[in-house]
N, C-alpha and C positions, 0 to 999 in steps of 0.2 A: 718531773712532778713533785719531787720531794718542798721544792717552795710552797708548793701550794697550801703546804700544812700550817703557811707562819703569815703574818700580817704583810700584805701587798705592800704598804708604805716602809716593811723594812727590807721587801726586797728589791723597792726602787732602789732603795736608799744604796743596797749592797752590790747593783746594776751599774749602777751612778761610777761605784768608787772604785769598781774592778775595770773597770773600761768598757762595760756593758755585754760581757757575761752571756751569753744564751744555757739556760739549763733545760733539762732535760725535757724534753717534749713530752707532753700528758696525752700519749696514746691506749693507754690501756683504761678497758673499761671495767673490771674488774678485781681489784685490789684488798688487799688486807695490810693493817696494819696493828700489828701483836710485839707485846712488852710486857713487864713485871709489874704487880700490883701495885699502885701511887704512882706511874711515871709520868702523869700525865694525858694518855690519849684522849679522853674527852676531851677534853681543852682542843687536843690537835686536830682531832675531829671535829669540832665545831668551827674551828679557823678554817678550815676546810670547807666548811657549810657556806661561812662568810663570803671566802673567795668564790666559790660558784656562784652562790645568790647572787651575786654583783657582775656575772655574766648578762648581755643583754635577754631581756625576755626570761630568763631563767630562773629557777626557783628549786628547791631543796625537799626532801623529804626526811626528816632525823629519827630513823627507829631505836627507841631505849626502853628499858624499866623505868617508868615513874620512880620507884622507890629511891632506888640508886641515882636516876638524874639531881632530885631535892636534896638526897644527902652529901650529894658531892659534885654542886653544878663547876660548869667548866671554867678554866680560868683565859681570860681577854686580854689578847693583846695591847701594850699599852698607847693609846689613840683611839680604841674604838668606842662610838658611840654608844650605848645601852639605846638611843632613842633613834635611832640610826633604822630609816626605812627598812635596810635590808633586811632585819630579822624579821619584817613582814612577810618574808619571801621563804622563810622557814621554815615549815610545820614538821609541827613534831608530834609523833605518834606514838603513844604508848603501848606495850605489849607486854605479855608476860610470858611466854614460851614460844617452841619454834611450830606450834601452831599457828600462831597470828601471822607469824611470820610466812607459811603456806598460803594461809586465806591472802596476804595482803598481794601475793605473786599470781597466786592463781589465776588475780584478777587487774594483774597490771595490765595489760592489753587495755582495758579499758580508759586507764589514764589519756586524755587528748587535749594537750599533748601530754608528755612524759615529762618529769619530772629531770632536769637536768644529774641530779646526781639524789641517787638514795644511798644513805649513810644510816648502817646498823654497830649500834654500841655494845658491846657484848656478846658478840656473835654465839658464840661459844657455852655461855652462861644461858641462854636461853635455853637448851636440852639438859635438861633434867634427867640424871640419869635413871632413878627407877622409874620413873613414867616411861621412860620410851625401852628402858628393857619390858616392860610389863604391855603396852605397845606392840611389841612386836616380838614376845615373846622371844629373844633373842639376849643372851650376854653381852653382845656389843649391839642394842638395841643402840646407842648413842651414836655408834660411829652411821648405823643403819639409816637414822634419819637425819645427821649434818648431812652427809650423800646426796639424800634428795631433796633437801631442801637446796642444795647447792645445785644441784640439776636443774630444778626449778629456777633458781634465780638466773641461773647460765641462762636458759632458754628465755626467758622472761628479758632480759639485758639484747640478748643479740634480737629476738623480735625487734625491739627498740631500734637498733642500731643496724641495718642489714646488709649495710656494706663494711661491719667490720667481721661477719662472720669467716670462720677459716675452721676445714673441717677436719684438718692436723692440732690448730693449737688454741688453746681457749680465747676469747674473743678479742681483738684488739683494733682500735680505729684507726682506719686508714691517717695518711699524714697529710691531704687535700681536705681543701675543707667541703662543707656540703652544706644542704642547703637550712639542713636544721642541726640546732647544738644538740651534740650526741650525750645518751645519757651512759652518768657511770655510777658503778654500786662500790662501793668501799665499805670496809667489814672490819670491827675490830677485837683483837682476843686477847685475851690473859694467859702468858705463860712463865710456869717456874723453870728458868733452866737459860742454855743457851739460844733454843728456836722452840716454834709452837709443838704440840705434843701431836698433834694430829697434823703434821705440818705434810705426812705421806699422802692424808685428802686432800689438803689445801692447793696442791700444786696439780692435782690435775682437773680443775676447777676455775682457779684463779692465776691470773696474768702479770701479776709483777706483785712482792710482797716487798714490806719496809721490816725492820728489826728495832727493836727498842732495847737498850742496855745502859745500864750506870756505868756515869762516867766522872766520879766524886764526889761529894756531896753533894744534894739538889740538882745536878748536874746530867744531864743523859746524851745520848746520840743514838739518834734515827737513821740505819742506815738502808739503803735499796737492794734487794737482793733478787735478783733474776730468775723468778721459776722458772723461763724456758732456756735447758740448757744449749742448746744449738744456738742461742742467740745472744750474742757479744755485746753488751752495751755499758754504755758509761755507770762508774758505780760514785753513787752521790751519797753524802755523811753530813748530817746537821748535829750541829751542836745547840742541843738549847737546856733552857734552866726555868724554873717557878721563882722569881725572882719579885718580893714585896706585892706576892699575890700577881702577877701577870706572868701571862706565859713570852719570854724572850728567847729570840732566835741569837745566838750565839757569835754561828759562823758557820761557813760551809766548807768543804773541799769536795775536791773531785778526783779518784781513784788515790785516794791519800794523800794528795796536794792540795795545799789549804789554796781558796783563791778569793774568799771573802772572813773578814772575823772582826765582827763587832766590838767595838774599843770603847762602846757609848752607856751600853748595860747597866754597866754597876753603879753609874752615877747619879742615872735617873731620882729621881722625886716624884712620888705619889701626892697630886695636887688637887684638889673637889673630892668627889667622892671616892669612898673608898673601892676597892673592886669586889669586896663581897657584895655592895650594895648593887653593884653591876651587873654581878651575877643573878642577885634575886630583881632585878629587875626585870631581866633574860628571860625567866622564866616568867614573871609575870606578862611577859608579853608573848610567849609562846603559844601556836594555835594547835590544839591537837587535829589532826586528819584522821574521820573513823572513815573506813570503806572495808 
């Protein structure tokens, strides 16, 4: 799954020149992906958007703060159109705590169909901590309602998807396919340190987490990291960079063996427009979804 995070054209491009590569199969429907403030995610998560929307029939749901989407839109891989149908296929919904984020699950069921992948920005930063101690009258009023709001999305996800439910380990899609594209929720957080702080909730909730860390200047790595421990899988590491305003994919390895690494990056030229102007194009073309 971890490609999924970066522009399809660079990972023909890295398919092509490893002798074509198979990575990691995107069976998990429920994902996080958490790193240190500025590293990026938005950006990764919206590459993300991209790559599903361009699934056939498929289409996206992006939950974020307005506030923070406008102050810091995401940065685009370098080739992608701003006018490019797919972000038709994107809505983006704004919210401002993990209230909306309740009503928007309570009432998934309704979606027909489902939305191929819902992607929440700030998972974390929507619970407010004195409202939800004052809520529920509790000290860890915060940890109280990540819980269930994560309960909820769990239940809400495998509805969706009913042959990936399993009633040991949180939801994950079978590896046949079916007759409809199964939908997936990706979540992302903000942590200071080496792993997310609440990462004790996260893991009995969600099904494969990513790691975000500096790795030099401008520089970071994404890596995969297995909530479920009885289960041995390959561990994938991208290396990418914010590079003249575009988000570039690096290189890859696999369980510490490099087996793709972009030699083309640093050379590039920014040619038309610039990519802030991409960016606020992005959002001028953004459709909010209220439900």
């Amino acid at each position: 799954m971890i490609e999924r995070f970066f522009s399809t054209i660079t990972i023909t491009a890295a398919r092509q020149s490893d002798g074509g590569t198979n990575y990691q199969h995107d069976t998990d429907t429920i994902t996080l992906l958490s790193g240190p403030p500025s590293c990026g995610k938005t950006s990764l998560l919206f590459q993300y958007a991209l790559n599903c929307a361009a699934e056939p029939e498929g289409y996206v749901v992006f939950i974020c703060n307005r506030r923070r989407l406008e102050a810091k839109p995401p940065f685009l891989s370098q080739g992608i159109d701003p006018s490019s149908e797919l972000f038709q296929r994107i809505q983006i919904k704004y919210v401002e705590d993990d209230q909306a984020i309740k009503k928007y699950f309570a009432a998934f069921h309704l979606l027909q169909p489902p939305p191929s992948a819902v992607i929440v920005d700030d998972f974390g930063d929507l619970f407010h901590e004195s409202k939800c101690q004052q809520r529920y009258g509790n000290a860890r009023g915060r940890d109280l309602a990540m819980v269930r709001v994560l309960a909820l999305c769990q239940s809400a996800i495998v509805r969706a998807n009913p042959l990936a439910f399993d009633s040991v380990h949180p939801p994950r899609l079978p590896s046949c396919d079916t007759d409809t594209a199964p939908c997936k929720l990706l979540l992302s957080d903000t942590h200071h340190g080496d792993a997310p702080r609440l990462s004790y909730i996260y893991k009995r909730w969600i099904s494969s987490m990513f790691i975000i860390e500096g790795h030099g200047p401008g520089s970071f790595l994404v890596k995969s990291m297995d909530s479920l421990e009885s289960t041995a899988r390959t561990k994938w590491t991208a290396r990418y960079s914010i590079a003249l305003q575009y988000l570039v994919l690096e290189g890859i390895t696999e369980d510490a063996q490099p087996i793709w690494e972009n030699h083309f990056y640093s050379k590039f030229e920014v040619k038309g427009l610039t990519n802030w102007t991409k960016r606020s194009q992005l959002l001028d073309r953004a459709e909010t979804m209220q439900r």
